[in-house]
Every structure is written in structure tokens, then in C-alpha cells.
N, C-alpha and C positions, 0 to 999 in steps of 0.2 A: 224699349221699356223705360218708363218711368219710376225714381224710388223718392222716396222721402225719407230723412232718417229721423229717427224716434227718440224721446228721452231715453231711453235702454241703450242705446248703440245697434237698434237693430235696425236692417235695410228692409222696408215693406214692399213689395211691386203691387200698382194701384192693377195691373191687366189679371193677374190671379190670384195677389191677394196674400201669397206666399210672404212672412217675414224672416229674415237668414240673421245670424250672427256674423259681424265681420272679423274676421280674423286675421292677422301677421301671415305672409308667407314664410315659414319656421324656416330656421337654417340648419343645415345636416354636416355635420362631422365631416361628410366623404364628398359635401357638394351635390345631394342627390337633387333632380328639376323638379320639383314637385309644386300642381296647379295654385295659383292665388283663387282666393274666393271668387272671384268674376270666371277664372277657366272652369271653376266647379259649375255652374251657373249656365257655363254656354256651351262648354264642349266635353262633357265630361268623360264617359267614355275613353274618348281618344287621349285625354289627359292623365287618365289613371295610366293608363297603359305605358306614357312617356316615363311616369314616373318611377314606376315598379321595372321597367327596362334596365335604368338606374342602376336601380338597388339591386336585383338581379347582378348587373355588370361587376357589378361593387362586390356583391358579398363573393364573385368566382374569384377575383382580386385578391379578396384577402384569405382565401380559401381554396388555394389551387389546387389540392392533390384530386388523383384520379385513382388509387387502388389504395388497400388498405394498409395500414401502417406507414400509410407516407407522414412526413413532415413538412411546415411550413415556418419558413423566416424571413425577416422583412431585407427586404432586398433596398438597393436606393435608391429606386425610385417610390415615392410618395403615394401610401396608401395602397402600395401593392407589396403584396409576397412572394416570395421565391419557392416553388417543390424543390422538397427535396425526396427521391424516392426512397421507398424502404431498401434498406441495405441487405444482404442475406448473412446466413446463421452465423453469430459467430465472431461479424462485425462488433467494433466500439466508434463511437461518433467522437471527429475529431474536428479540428481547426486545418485549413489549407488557404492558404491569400487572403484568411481574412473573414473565411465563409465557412459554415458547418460542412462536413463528407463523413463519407463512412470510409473507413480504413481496414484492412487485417490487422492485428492485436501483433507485434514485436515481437519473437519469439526468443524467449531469453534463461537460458542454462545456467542453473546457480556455479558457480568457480568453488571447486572448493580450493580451504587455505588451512592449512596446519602442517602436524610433524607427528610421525612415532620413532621413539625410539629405545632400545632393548639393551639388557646385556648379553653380551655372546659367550661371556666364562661369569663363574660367580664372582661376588663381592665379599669380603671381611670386612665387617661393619665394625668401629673399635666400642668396644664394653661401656655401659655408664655414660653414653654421650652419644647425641642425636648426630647422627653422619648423613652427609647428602650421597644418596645414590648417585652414582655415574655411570652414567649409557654411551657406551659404550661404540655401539653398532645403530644404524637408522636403517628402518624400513622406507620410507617415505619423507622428504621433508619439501615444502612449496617454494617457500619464503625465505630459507636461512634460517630456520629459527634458532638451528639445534648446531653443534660443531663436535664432533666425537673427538677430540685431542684436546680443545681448547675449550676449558670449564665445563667438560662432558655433561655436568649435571644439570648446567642451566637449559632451558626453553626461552629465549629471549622478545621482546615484541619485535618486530623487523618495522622500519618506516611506512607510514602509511596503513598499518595495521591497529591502532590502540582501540578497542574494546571490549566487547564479551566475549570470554571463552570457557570453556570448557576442557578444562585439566581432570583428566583419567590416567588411575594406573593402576596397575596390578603383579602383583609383587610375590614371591615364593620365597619362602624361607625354608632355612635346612641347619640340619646340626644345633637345632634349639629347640625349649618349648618353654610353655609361660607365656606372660605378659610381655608384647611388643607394643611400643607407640610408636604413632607417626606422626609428620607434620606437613603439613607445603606452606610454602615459602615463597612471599611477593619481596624482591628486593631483600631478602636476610629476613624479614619481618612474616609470623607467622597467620594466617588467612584464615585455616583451618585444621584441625587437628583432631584424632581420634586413638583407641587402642583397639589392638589383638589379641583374644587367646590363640595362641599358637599350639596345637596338640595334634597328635598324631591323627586323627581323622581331618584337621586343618589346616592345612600348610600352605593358601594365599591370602592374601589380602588384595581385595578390589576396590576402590573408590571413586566417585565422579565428585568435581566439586567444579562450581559456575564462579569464576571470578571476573572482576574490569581490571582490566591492564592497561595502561600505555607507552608508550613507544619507549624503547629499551630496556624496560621494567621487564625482569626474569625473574622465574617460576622455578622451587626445588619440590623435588620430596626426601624428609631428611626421615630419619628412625631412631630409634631409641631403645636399647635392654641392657640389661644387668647380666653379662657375661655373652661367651662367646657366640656369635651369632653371623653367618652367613647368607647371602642372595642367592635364588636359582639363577641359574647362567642360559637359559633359552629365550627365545623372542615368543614360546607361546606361555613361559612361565612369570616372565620378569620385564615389563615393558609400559612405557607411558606417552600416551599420547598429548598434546596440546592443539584443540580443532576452534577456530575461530565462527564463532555465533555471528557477529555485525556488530558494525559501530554504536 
């Protein structure tokens, strides 16, 4: 066939008469073969078919799963991905060589870390002057925290341990009533403080209080009244715990 081309940029064929636009064979991202104007022309058909083969091939490439909730990542070869199948119930998607996998989840037991510790006979608290309790006796201690001979009163932070805890205690009094204060104590210095009516339908005091400690910083609870005043002497009456929150 014969063409002629026209002021327009168009190809005319003098045998049918037909005039086409010529166009750029386009380039494709992935490399797909797709026909120039002349394969549209003579062989078309067969040329679509080459092309969309391709892109077909192409898009399985980048898109390889085969069941549902699979995933896909690019792997190193060029223009292709990698399945990766779905994991079952339960899994968490992790890192291994480099590459996404599904793993089981670490199973991991919180530790506990603290101390209680009691008195096992009452205490004489001296009149007129905050006195630190001393424990006397330990139920439980992790870390060291507590030494019943040596500064019984203190809860100390052990190495490795400084942050938030939680200082509780609970406290029975006897052979008094009236107004009791109390205090605790970070290093001698007081953190938080409160008072008691002490009466005969009342005879403990309980308290929680959230403090940050760190390393060797010790914990009291000191008391305070105006004449004589005694501690209950049990571990379900008179006792304080120090339980470590996290850093």
C-alpha cells in the first residue's frame, strides 16, 4: 500500500482511503510489547494479544497471592513480588533475613518485684514526735529491699530498680484515740502525709500512695500523736508493702 502524509500528521492509504494518526510506540513502566501503528495496521489481532500477554504476565508479578489475606512484597528481583501467605490466628508479622514472616507472639510473664513487711509484737511510738515504724518481720522480699535488723523501717530502691512504685500500708493502733498523723518519707524528706481519727469503731489506717524513687532512695512511714500510743503487733494488722510499677 501506498500513503501520503498530510498537513495534519495524518497517513492516508490511496487503496481504501482510510486516514490513521501516527503515533509513538508509548513506553510502559514494566516493559510491556505493545504494537506500533504499522502492527495495528497489518496484523492486529495477533498483536493485541502479544500485548495484553504482557501485562497479564506483569500484573501476576506484581500480584502473586493465590488465597485470601495473603500478602505481597517486593522481592529483588525487578518488578516482581514476593507472596507471602496468610499466617494463622494469632500470628504478628515480623522481620527474619531481611524479609517479612509471620511468627508466634513471645510469651512473656510479668516478674514481679517488691517487698511486705510486718510487725510481729507491737511498737511504742514516743508522744509528740513523728516516729518511723519498724518492720520488724518480712512476708515476701524480691530484691533486698527491706533488712529486719538493719534500719527495719527503711524500703530501700535495690540497683537496677529506680522508678514507680507504689508504697501501701496498713497500720492498727491500740491503747489510744484521737488524732493520729502520719507521713512517708523519701530519703528523711516527706512525699505525702495525712491524719486519723482514731476511735473505738476505728482502729486502722490504710493508705496507697504512687511515688518515683531511685536507686538507694528509701521509703518510711513515720506517725505522729500527743501521748501514748502503740502499734498492733500482726502481719494482718500492721504491715507495708513497697510493689514496683516500671521504670
Amino acid at each position: 500500500m501506498e500513503h501520503n502524509q498530510s498537513n495534519l500528521g495524518l497517513d492516508q492509504c490511496h487503496h481504501c482511503g482510510v486516514r490513521r494518526k501516527q503515533v509513538a510506540n508509548p513506553t510502559t513502566n514494566y516493559g510491556f510489547v505493545l504494537p506500533t501503528p504499522t502492527d495495528l495496521v497489518t496484523d492486529l489481532p495477533a498483536d493485541f494479544d502479544v500485548a495484553l500477554q504482557g501485562v497479564d504476565t506483569q500484573l501476576k508479578a506484581l500480584q502473586p497471592g493465590t488465597t485470601l489475606g495473603d500478602l505481597a512484597y517486593s522481592s529483588a528481583t525487578a518488578d516482581t513480588n514476593t507472596r507471602l501467605a496468610i499466617g494463622s490466628t494469632g500470628n504478628v508479622l515480623t522481620v527474619a533475613g531481611g524479609v517479612p514472616t509471620w511468627a508466634t507472639p513471645a510469651v512473656s510473664t510479668p516478674t514481679y518485684v517488691g517487698c511486705l513487711a510486718y510487725r510481729s509484737s507491737s511498737q511504742t511510738l514516743t508522744s509528740g514526735a513523728y516516729t518511723a515504724i519498724e518492720w520488724n518481720a518480712e512476708a515476701w522480699d524480691t530484691n533486698t529491699f527491706h533488712d529486719n535488723s538493719t534500719n527495719p523501717s527503711r524500703f530501700t530502691i535495690p540497683v537496677g530498680k529506680a522508678g514507680y512504685y507504689n508504697f501501701i500500708f496498713n497500720l492498727g493502733i491500740g491503747s489510744a484515740t484521737g488524732q493520729v498523723y502520719w507521713q512517708i518519707l523519701v530519703n528523711g524528706s516527706a512525699v505525702s502525709a495525712g491524719a486519723w481519727n482514731v476511735s473505738a469503731s476505728e482502729t486502722k489506717l490504710a493508705q496507697s500512695v504512687s511515688i518515683v524513687v531511685a536507686v538507694a532512695d528509701y521509703v518510711q512511714l513515720t506517725v505522729y500523736r500527743v501521748g501514748a500510743i502503740t502499734t498492733a503487733g500482726s502481719q494482718t494488722e500492721a504491715w507495708a508493702s513497697i510493689n514496683y510499677m516500671g521504670a
